[in-house]
C-alpha positions in Angstrom: 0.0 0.0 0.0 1.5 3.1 -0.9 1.6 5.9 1.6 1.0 8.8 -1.2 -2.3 7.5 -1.8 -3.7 8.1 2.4 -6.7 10.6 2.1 -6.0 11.9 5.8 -3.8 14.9 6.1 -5.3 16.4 2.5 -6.8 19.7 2.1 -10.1 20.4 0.6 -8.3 21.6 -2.3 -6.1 18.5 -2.8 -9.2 16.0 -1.9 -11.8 18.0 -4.4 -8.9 17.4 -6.9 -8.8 13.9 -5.8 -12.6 13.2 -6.3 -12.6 15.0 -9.7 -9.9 12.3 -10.9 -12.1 9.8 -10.0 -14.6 11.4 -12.1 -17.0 12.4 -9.2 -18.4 16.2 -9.5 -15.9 18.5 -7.2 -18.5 19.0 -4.7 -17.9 15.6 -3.3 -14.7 17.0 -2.3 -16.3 18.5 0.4 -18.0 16.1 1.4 -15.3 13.7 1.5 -13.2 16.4 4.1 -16.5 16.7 6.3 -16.0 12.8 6.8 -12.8 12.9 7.0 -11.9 15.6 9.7 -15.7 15.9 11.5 -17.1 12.7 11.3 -14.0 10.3 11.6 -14.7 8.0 8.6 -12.3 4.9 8.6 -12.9 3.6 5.2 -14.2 5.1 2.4 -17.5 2.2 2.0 -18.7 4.2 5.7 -19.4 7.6 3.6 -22.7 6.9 3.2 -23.2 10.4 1.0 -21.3 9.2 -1.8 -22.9 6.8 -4.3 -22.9 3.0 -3.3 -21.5 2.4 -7.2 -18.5 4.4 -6.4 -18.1 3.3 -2.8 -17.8 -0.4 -3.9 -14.9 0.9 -6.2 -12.9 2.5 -3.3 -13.0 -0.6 -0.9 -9.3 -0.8 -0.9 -8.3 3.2 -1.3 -6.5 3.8 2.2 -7.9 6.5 4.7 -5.1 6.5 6.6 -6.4 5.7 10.1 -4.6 3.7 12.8 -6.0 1.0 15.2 -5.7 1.5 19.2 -3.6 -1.4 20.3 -3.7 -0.5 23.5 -4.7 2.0 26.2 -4.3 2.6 30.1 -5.8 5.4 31.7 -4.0 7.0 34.6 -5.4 8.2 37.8 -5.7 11.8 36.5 -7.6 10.4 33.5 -4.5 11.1 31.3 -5.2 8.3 28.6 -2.1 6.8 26.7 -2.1 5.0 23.3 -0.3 2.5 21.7 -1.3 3.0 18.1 -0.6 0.3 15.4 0.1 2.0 11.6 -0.5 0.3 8.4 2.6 -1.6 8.3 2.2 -2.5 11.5 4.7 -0.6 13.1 3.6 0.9 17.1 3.7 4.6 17.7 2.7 6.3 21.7 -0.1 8.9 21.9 -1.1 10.8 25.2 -4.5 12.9 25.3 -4.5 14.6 28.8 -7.5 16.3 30.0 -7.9 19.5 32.0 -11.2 21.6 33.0 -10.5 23.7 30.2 -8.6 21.8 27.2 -7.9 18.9 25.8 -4.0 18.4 24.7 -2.6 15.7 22.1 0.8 14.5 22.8 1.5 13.2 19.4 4.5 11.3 17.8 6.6 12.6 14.8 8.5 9.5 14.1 8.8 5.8 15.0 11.5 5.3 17.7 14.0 8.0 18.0 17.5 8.6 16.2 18.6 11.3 18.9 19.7 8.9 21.8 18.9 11.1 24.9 20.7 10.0 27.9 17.6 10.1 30.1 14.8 9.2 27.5 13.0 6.0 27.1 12.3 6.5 24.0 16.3 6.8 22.9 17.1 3.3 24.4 14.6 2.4 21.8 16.3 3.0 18.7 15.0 4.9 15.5 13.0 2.7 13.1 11.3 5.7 10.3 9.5 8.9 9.7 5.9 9.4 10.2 3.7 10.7 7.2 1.6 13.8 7.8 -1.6 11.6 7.5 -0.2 9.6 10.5 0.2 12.3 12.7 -3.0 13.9 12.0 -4.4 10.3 12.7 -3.4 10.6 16.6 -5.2 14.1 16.7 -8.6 12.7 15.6 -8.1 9.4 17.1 -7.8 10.9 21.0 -10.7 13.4 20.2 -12.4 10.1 19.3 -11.7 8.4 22.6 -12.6 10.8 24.8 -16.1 12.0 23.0 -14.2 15.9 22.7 -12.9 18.9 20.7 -8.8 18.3 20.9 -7.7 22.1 21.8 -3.8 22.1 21.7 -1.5 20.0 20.0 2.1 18.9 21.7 4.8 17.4 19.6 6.3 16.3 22.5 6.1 12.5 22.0 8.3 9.7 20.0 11.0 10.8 17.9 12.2 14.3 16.7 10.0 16.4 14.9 12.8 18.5 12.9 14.5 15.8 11.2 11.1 14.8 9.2 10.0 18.8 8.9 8.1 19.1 6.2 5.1 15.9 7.3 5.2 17.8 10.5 4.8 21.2 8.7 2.1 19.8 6.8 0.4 18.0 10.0 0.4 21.4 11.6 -1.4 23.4 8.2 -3.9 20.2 8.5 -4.6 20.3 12.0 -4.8 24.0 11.6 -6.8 24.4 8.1 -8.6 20.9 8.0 -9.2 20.1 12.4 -9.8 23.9 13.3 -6.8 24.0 16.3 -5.4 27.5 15.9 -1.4 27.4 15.4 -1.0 29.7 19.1 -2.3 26.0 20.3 0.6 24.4 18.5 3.9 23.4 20.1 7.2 21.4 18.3 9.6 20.3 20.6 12.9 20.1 19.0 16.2 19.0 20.8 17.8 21.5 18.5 19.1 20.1 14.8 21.2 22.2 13.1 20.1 24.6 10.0 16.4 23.3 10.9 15.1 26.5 13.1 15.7 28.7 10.4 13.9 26.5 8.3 10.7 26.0 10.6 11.0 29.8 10.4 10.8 30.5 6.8 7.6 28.8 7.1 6.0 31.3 8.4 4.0 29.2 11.2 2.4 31.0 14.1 3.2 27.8 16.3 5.2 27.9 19.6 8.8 26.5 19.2 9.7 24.7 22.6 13.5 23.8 23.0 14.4 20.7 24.9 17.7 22.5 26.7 18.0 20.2 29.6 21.4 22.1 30.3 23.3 25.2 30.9 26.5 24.7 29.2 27.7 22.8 26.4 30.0 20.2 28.0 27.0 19.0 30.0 24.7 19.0 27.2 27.0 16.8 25.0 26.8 14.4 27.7 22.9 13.9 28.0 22.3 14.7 24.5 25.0 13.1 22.2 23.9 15.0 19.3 24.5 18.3 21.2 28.4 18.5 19.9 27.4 19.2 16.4 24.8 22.4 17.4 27.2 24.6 20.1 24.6 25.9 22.2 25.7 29.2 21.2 24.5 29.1 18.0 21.6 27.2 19.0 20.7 30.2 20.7 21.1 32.1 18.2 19.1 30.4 15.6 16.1 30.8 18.7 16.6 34.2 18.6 16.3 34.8 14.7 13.2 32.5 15.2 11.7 35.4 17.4 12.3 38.2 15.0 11.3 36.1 11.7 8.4 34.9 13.4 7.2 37.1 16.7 6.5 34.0 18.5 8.2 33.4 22.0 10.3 30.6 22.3 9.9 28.3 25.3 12.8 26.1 27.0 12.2 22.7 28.4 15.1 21.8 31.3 14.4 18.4 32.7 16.1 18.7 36.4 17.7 15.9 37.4 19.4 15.4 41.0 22.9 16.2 41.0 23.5 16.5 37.5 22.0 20.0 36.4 20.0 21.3 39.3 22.2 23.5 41.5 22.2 27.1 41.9 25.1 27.7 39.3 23.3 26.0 36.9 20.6 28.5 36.9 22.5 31.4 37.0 24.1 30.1 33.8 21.1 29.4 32.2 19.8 32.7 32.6 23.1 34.3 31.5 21.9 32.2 28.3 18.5 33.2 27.7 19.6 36.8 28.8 17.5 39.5 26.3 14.6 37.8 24.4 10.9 36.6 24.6 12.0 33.0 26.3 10.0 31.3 28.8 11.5 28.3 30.9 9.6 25.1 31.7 11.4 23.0 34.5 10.2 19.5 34.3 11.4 18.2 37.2 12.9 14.0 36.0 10.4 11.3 35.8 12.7 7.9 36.5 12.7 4.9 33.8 14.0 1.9 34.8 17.4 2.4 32.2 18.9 4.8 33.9 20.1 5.7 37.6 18.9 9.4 37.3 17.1 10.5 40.0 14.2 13.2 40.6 15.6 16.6 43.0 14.1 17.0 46.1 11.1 19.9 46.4 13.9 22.3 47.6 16.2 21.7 44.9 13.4 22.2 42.6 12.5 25.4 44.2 15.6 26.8 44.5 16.3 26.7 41.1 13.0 28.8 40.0 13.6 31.0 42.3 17.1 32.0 40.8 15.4 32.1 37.1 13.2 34.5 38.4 15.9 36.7 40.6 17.4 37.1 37.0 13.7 37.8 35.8 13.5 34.9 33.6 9.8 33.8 32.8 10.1 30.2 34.6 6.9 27.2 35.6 7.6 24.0 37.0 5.7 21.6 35.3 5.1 17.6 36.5 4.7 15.4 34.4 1.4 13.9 34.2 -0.1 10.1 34.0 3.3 8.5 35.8 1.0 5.6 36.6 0.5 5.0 33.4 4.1 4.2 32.4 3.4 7.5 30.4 7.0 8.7 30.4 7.2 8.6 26.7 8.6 5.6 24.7 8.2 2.9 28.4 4.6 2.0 26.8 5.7 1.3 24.1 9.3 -0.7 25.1 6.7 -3.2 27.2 4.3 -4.1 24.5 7.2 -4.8 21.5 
């Protein structure tokens, strides 16, 4: 089955085009996106509008939807996915409720080719890209679950959304043009790659671009990110700030605190040296343990202390937990335990 021919992740212009191939009047195009995006059709005999003739024709044309392998719900009703693609292959979704919105944590690729020290998803190795049309899938598939309009889209799962940029540019124009999420409710999370933020830039996206920093200097981001010794923070940095000016969007700052490793007071006082003079906003996650590693979680204090020097350089700082731990919903341990 070739991946081209998935109908999720088109736009209205591309599917009327589509229909009009198929020698179906171009209003069917519309009608075809209304199932698509709004009513969650899974296979084309379901779209009970179109002509049964036709429909009988398009038994095998791929939708592009994914089955739910399987799902644990956590405590604070944070839901997490295992999601099996067409050729099989298992991919981790998170949908995590508030009183307010519903977010998507969605995956970008299978595995991960970055190898974070701390990440669960590293250990796992990098298997491929995701298409646009499987990214979108997760989007609709969580709004699905939980009976509700998704409001804000992370790309903070599997994988790393800048080295497969343009399916993830073209999930966020779908989501955006095609689901109705406004781009301010869109966040990529890149551990940095080089001559991509420029890129993302040029695209003119409205999105927020979070950085997944996790250290203060370079030396100690080489060793919990290995790929960090090709992207000096410096220019990293740099490329963040000529994100701001192409784009007007704030850049946010993800620091995972782990005990004893990047958590004292120093730290802090370099990292705000860092992000000294532009729209930047820091979110401390303080570490959620796997079972891999021997990194441990700072105490409350440690955690507390290190805000608190952020702010005393007037850095725009929130702690933020992670949520759904019961669930095994660190990203990629879901996953490792149903290979």
């Amino acid at each position: 089955m070739s991946h081209q021919s998935a109908l999720l992740g088109k736009s209205l212009e591309e599917l009327t085009h589509w229909v009009q191939e198929q020698g179906q009047p171009a209003y069917r195009g519309k009608q075809l996106h209304q199932w698509l995006y709004q009513k969650g059709a899974r296979s084309m005999p379901e779209i009970t509008v179109f002509p049964k003739s036709w429909r009988e024709t398009l038994q095998d044309q791929p939708i592009g939807r994914s089955t739910i392998a399987h799902r644990s719900i956590a405590p604070d009703e944070t839901r997490k996915y295992l999601l099996r693609l067409e050729d099989g292959e298992l991919i981790e979704t998170v949908g995590i409720p508030t009183a307010k919105r519903l977010t998507v944590c969605v995956s970008s690729q299978v595995g991960c080719p970055m190898n974070c020290d701390f990440c669960a998803t590293g250990k796992g190795g990098f298997t491929r890209n995701l298409n646009t049309h499987e990214i979108v899938d997760q989007v609709l598939t969580v709004a699905e679950d939980f009976q509700a309009r998704v409001s804000h889209v992370v790309f903070m799962g599997m994988g790393e959304p800048l080295l497969n940029l343009k399916p993830v540019v073209n999930a966020v124009k779908s989501l955006n043009q095609d689901i109705g999420i406004g781009q301010r409710c869109l966040t990529v999370s890149t551990v940095g790659i080089p001559k991509q933020i420029p890129k993302l830039a040029a695209a003119k996206l409205q999105i927020t671009l979070a950085i997944s920093l996790h250290a203060s200097n370079q030396t100690l981001r080489e060793k919990l990110i290995p790929s960090g010794g090709g992207y000096p923070l410096s220019q990293l940095i740099s490329d963040c700030r000529n994100y701001v000016q192409q784009t007007g969007r704030r850049v946010s700052f993800e620091y995972i605190l782990l005990a004893g490793v990047n958590d004292t007071p120093e730290h802090a006082v370099e990292l705000a040296q860092l992000l000294r003079g532009f729209q930047a906003h820091v979110n401390l996650i303080p570490y959620n343990p796997i079972s891999e590693v021997d990194y441990q979680r700072p105490s409350k204090e440690r955690i507390n202390n290190f805000q608190s020097a952020l702010e005393d350089a007037n850095i725009a700082v929130s702690i933020r937990y992670s949520r759904g731990l019961e669930a095994d919903a660190a990203c990629g341990q879901l996953r490792a335990q149903n290979q």
